[in-house]
N, C-alpha and C positions, 0 to 999 in steps of 0.2 A: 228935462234935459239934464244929462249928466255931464258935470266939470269935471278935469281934472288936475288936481294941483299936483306939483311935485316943488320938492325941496333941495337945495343943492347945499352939499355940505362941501367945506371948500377943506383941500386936502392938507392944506396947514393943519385944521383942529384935529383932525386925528395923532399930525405929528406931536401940538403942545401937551396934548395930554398925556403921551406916550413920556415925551421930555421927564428926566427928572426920577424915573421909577426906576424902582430895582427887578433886574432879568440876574436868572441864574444862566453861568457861563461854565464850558467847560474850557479850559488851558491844557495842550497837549504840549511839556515841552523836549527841546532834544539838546544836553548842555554836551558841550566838548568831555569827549572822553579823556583829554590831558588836566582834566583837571583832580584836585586830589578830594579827600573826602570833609575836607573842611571848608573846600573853595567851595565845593559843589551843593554841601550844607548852608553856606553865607549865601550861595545865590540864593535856592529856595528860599531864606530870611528874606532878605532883599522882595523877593516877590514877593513875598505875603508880606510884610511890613506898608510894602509899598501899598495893594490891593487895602488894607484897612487905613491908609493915612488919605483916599480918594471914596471914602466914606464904604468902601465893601466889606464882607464877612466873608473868608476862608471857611468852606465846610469840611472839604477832604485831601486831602495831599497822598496819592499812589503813588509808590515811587515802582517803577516797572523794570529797572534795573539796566543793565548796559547791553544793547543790543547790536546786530551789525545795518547798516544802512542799507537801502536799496541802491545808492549811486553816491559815492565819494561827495562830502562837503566841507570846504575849508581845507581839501586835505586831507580829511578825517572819512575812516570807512565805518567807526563804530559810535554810537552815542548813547548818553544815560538818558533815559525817557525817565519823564515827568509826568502825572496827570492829575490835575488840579481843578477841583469845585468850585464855586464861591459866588454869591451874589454882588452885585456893583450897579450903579446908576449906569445908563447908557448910554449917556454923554463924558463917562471918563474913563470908557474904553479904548478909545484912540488915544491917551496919555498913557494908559497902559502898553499900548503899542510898539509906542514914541520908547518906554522906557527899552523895553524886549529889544527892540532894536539897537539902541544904543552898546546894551552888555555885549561884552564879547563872549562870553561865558557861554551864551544861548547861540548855537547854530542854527536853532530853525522854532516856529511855534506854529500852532494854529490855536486863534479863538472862537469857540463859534457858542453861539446861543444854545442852550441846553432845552431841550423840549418836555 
């Protein structure tokens, strides 16, 4: 007669060991076109100072130049595109968020996991 076992892995473990790693991210970002070429300079600082003091590495910075929007935001129908590299722990993404949100500088971002 044949047994059969099985094993149940409980859905925690997968997340603690995921905890804690480095994923490489892409940052799309859209900063106010009112802004000048040094505010717009100090933000990207800002971003990437920020990304390595939350323990990540910045690998590439495309600046994709000032384009017009699809639908008015802020106001604003044009924005400077940003697109940004960089690997980070995946629990200080959401501080990264936190931060994106806060600047007014940024009208819009998306973060998403780089494959």
């Amino acid at each position: 007669m044949v047994t059969k076992t099985t094993t149940k892995v409980s859905k925690s473990a997968g997340v603690a060991s995921s905890v804690g790693s480095q994923r490489n991210y892409e940052l799309m970002l859209v900063i106010n076109p009112r802004c000048t070429d040094e505010k717009l300079s100090a933000t990207m600082d800002a971003i990437t100072q920020f990304i390595t003091e939350l323990g990540g590495t910045v690998a590439e910075i495309k600046p994709l130049g000032k384009r017009k929007l699809a639908y008015p935001i802020e106001h604003c129908s044009e924005g400077y595109y940003q697109l940004v590299f960089f690997n980070l722990k995946s629990t200080s993404s959401p501080e990264l968020e936190n931060r994106m949100n806060i600047s007014e500088e940024i009208i819009r971002y998306l973060l998403k996991v780089a494959e």
